[in-house]
SERO-4910 file (N, C-alpha, C, O; in steps of 0.05 Angstrom, whole numbers):
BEGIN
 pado doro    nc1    nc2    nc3   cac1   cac2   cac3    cc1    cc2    cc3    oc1    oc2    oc3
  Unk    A   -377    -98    290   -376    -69    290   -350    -61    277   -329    -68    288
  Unk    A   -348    -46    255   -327    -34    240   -309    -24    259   -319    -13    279
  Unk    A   -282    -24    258   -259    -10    278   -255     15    265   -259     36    277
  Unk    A   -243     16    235   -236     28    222   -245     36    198   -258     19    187
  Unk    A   -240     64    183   -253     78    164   -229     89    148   -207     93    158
  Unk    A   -237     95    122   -211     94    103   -227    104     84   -249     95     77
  Unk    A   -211    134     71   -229    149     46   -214    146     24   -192    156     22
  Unk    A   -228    130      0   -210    120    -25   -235    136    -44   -260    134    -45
  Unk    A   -217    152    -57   -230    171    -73   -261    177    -68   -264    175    -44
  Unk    A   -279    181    -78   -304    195    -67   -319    181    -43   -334    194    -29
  Unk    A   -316    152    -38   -317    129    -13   -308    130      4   -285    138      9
  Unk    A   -327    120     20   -311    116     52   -310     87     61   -334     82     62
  Unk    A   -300     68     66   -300     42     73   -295     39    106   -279     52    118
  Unk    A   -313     20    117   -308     18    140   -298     -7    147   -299    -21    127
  Unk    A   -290    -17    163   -284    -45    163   -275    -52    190   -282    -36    207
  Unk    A   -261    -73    198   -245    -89    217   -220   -102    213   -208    -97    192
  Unk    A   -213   -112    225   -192   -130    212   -196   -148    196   -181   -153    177
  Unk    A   -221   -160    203   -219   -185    188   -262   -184    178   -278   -167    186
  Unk    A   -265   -198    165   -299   -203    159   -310   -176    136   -298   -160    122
  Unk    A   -339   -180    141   -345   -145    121   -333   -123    120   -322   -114    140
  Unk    A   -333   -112    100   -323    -89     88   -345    -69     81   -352    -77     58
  Unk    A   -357    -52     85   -372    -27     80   -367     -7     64   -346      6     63
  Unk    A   -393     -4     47   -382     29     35   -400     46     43   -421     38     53
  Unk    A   -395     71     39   -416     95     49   -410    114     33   -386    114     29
  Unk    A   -421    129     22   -430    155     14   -444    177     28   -468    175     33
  Unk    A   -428    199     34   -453    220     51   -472    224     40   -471    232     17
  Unk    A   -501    221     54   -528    227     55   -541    188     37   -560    186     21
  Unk    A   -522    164     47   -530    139     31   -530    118     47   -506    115     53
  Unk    A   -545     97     59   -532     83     71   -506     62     68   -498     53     46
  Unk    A   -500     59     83   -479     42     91   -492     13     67   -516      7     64
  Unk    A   -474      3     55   -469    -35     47   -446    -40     47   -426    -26     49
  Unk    A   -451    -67     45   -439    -92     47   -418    -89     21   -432    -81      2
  Unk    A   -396    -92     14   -384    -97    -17   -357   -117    -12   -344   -121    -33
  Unk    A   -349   -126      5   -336   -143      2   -331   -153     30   -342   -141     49
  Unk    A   -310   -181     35   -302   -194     58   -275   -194     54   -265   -188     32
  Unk    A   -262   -201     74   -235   -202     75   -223   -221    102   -231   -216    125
  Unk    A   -210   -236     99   -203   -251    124   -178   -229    140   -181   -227    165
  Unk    A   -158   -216    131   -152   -201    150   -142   -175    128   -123   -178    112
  Unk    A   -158   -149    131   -154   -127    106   -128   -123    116   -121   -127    139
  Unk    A   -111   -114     93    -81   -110     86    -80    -77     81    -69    -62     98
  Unk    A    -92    -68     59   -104    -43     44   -132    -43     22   -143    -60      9
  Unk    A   -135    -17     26   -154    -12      6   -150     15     -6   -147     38      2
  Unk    A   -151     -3    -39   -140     18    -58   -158     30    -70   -181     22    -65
  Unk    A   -153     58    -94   -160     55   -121   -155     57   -142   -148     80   -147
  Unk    A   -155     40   -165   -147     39   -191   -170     50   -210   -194     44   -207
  Unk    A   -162     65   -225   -179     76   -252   -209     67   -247   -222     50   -258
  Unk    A   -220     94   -213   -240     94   -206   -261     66   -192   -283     65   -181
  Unk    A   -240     48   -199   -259     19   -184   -236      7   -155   -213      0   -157
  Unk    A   -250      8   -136   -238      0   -103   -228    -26   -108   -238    -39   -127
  Unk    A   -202    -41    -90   -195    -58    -79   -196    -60    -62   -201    -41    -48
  Unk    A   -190    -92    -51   -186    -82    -17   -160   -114    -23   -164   -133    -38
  Unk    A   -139   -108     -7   -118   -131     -9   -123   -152     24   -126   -143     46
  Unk    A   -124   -177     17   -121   -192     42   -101   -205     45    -94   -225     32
  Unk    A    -89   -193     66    -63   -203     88    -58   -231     94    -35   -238    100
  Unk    A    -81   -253     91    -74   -265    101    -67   -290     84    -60   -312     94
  Unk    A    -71   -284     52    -68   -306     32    -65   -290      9    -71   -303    -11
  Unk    A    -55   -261      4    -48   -248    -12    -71   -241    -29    -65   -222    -43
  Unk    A    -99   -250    -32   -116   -244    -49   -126   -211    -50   -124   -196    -31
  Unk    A   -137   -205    -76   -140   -184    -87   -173   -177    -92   -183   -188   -112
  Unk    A   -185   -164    -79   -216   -172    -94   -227   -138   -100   -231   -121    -83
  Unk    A   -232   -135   -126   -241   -115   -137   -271   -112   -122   -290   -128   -122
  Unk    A   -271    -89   -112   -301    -85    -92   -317    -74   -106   -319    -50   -104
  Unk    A   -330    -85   -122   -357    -79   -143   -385   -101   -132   -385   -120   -118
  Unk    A   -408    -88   -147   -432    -91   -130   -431   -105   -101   -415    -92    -87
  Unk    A   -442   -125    -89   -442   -133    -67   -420   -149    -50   -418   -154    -26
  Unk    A   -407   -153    -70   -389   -183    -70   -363   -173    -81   -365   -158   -100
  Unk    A   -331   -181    -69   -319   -174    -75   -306   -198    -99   -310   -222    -96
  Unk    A   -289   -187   -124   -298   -212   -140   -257   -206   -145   -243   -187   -153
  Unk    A   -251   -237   -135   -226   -245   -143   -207   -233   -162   -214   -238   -185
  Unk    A   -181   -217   -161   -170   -208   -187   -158   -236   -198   -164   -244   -220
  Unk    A   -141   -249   -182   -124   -266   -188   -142   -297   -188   -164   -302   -179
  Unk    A   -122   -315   -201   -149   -346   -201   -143   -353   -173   -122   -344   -163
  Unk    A   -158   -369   -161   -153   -373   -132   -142   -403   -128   -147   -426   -136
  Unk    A   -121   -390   -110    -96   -414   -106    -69   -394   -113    -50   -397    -98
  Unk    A    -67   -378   -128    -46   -361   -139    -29   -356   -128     -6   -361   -134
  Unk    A    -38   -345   -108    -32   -321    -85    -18   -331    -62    -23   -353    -52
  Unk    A     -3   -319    -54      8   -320    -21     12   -301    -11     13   -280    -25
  Unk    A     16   -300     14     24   -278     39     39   -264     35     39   -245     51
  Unk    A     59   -262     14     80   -247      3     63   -226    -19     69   -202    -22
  Unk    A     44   -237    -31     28   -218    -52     14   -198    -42     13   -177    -55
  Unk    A      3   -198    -22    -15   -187     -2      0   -145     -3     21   -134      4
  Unk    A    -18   -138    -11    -19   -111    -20    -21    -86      1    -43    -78      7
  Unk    A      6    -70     15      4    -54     32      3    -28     28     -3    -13     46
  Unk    A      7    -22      8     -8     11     -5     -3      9    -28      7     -7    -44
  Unk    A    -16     39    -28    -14     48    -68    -14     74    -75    -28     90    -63
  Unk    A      3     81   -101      0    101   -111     -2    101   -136      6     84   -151
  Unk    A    -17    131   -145    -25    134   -175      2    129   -186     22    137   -173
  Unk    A      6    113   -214     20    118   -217     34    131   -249     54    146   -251
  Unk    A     16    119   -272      2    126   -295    -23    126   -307    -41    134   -292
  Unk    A    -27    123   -321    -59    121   -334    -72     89   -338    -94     83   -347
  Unk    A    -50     71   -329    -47     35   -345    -44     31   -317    -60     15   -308
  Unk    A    -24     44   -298    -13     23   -271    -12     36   -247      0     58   -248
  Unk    A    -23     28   -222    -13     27   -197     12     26   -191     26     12   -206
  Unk    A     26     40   -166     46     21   -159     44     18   -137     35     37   -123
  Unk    A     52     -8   -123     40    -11   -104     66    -27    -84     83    -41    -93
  Unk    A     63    -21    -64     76    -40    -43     65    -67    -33     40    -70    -33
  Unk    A     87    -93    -21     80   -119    -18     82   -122      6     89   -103     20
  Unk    A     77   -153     20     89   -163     39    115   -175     41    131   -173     60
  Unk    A    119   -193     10    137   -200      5    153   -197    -21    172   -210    -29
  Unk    A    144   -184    -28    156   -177    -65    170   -152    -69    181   -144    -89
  Unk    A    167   -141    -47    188   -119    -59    156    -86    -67    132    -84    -61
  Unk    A    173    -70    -79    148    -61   -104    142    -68   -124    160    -76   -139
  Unk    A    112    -69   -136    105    -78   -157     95    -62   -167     88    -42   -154
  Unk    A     88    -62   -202     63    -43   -216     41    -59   -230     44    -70   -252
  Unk    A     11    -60   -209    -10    -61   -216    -28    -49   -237    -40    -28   -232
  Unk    A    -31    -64   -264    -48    -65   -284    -83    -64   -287    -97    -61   -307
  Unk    A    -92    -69   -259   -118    -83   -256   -117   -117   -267   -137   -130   -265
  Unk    A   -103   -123   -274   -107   -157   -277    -85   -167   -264    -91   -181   -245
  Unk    A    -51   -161   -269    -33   -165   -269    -14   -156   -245    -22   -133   -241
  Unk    A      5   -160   -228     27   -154   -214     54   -162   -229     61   -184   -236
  Unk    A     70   -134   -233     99   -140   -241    116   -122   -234    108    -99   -232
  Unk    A    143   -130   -227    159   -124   -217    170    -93   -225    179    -88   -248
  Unk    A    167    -72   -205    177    -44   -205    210    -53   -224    213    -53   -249
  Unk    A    226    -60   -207    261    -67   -214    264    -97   -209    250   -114   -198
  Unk    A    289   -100   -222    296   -122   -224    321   -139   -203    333   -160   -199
  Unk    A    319   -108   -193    348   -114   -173    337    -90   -151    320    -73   -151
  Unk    A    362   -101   -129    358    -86    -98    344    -86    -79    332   -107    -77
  Unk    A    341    -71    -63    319    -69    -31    287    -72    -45    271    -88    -35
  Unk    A    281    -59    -62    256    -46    -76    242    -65    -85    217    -64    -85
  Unk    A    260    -87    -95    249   -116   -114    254   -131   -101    244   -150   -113
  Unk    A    266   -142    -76    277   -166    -62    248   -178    -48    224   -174    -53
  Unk    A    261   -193    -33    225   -199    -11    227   -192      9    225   -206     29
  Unk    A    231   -165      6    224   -135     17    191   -133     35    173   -144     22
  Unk    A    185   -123     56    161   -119     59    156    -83     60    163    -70     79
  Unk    A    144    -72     40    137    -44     35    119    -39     53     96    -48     51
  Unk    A    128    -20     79    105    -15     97     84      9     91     62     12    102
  Unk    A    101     31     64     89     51     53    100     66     34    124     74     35
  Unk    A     89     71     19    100    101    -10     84    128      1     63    134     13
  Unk    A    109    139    -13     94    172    -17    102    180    -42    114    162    -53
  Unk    A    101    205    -59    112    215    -74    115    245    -53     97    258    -42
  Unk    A    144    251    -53    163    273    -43    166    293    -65    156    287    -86
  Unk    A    180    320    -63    183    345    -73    202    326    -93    218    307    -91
  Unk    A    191    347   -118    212    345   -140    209    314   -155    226    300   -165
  Unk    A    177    308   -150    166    284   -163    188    255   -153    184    234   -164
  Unk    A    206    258   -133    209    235   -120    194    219   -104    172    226    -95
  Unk    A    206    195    -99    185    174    -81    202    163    -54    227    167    -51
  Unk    A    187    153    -39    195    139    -18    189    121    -14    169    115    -28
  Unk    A    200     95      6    187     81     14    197     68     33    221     62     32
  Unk    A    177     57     59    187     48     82    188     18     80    171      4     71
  Unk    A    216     11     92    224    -18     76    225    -21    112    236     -6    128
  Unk    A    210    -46    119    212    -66    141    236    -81    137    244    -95    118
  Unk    A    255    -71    174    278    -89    177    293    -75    161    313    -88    155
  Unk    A    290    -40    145    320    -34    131    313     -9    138    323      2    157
  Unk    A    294      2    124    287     43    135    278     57    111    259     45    102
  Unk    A    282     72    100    274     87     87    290     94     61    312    104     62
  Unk    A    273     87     31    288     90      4    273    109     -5    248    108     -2
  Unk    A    291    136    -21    284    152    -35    290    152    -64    312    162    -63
  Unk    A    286    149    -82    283    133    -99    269    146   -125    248    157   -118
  Unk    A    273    147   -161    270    158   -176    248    146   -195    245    122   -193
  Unk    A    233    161   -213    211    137   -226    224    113   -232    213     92   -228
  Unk    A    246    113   -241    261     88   -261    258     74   -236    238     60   -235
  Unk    A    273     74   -216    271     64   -187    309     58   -183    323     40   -175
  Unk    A    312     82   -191    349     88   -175    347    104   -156    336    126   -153
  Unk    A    364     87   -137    363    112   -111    375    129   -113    393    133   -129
  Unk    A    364    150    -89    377    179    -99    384    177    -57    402    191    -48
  Unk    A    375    167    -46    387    169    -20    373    144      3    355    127      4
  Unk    A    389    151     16    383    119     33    386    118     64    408    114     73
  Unk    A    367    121     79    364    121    110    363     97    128    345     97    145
  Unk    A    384     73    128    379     54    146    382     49    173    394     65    188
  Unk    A    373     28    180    376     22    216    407     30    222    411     37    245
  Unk    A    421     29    211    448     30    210    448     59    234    459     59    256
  Unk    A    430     86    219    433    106    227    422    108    247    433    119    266
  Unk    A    394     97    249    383     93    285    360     68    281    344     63    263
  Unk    A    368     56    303    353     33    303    324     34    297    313     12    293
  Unk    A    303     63    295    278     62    297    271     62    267    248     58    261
  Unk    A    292     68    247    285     72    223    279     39    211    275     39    187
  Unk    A    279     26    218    279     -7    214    248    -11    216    238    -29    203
  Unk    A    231      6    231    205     -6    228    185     22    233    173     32    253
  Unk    A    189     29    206    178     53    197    154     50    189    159     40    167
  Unk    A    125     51    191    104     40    188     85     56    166     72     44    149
  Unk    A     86     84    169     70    103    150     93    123    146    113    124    160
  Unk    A     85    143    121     99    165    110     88    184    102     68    178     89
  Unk    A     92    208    104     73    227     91     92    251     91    103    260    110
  Unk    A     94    264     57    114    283     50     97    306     55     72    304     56
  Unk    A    112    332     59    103    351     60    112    374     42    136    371     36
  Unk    A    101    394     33    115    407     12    141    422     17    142    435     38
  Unk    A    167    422     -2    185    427     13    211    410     20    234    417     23
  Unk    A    197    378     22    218    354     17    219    348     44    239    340     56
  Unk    A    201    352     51    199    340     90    186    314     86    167    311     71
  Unk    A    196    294    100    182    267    103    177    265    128    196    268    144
  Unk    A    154    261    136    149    237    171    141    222    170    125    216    153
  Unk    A    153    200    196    146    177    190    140    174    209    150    184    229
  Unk    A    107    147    208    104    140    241    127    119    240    138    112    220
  Unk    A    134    108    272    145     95    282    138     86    315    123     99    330
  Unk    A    149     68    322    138     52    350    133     77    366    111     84    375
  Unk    A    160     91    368    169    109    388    152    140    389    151    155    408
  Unk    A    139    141    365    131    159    358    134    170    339    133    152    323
  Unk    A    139    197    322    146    208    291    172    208    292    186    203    312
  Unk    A    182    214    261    210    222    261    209    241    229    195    234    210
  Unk    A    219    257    229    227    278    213    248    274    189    266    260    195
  Unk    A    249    282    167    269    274    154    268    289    131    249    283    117
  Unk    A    285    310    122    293    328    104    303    325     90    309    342     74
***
C-alpha cells in the first residue's frame, strides 16, 4: 500500500519507501512505472519523470512500465543518490546529493555545480529553493542553510554556529518577499 504521493508536473506518483512506484492521472487508473529499493526523490527533467534511489544512488528515468537505468549499473553509490531538484535551464537540472555536494543534471550526465566549498564538498543537500531576487538556497546537513548566487557565490550563510537546529534543516520553501521556512525536528523556523 502506497504511504506517500508526490505531484511532478501534470503526475501524481504514489509510492513507499521502498518497492513500486505509481502513476496516476485524474479520471486514469493508477500503474506500475518503476521500483525503487528505498525512493530518495522524484523529479522532472524536460517533461520525462525520475525517481532517485537512496540506497545505491541509482537513477531510473520512469517511462513506460519499467523504470530504465540512467547510469551503467555498478556506477553509482549512496553518495549519488538524488534529494531534490530544480529547473534550472533548458539543458540542466540542478539538483541536490547525498554525498556530492550540488550537481547539474543533463539527463545522461551528473557534474559538479562548483568546484570549491560547502556546495561541492560531500555535503548532503537536504533541499533547494529559488528565493526573491532569483537567489537560491540550500539546506546543507550537519552545517544549515546557504544562500547562494547562479554562479554559486555566497551571498549569506546561516550555520549551527547560530542555533543548533539549523544543522538539520530538512525542507525549504521561499515565499514572496525573501522569507524562507524551514522544516526542522523542532518544528519551522523563519528566516528573512
Amino acid at each position: 500500500m502506497p504511504l506517500r504521493a508526490v505531484e511532478v508536473g501534470s503526475e501524481w506518483f504514489w509510492h513507499s519507501d521502498s518497492g513500486s512506484i505509481l502513476s496516476w492521472h485524474p479520471g486514469q487508473a493508477a500503474r506500475i512505472v518503476g521500483r525503487a529499493e528505498s525512493v530518495s526523490h522524484i523529479f522532472q527533467f524536460r517533461g520525462v519523470p525520475y525517481v532517485s534511489d537512496a540506497s545505491n544512488g541509482r537513477l531510473l528515468r520512469l517511462t513506460g512500465g519499467s523504470g530504465e537505468e540512467v547510469f551503467a549499473p555498478g556506477t553509482t553509490s549512496l553518495k549519488d543518490a538524488i534529494t531534490c531538484a530544480l529547473p534550472w535551464n533548458d539543458h540542466q537540472e540542478l539538483v541536490g546529493s547525498v554525498g556530492r555536494g550540488v550537481q547539474l543534471f543533463d539527463g545522461k550526465t551528473l557534474a559538479p555545480f562548483r568546484t570549491g566549498g560547502v556546495l561541492s564538498s560531500g555535503a548532503t543537500i537536504n533541499d533547494l529553493c529559488v528565493t526573491a531576487g532569483g537567489l537560491l538556497a540550500a539546506a546543507v546537513e550537519n552545517f544549515g542553510i546557504i544562500c547562494f548566487d547562479r554562479n554559486g557565490h555566497t551571498v549569506q550563510t546561516l550555520d549551527r554556529t547560530l542555533d543548533h537546529r539549523l544543522a538539520h534543516v530538512k525542507r525549504l520553501l521561499a515565499t514572496p518577499g525573501g522569507t524562507i521556512f524551514g522544516l526542522v525536528d523542532q518544528g519551522l523556523l523563519e528566516v528573512e
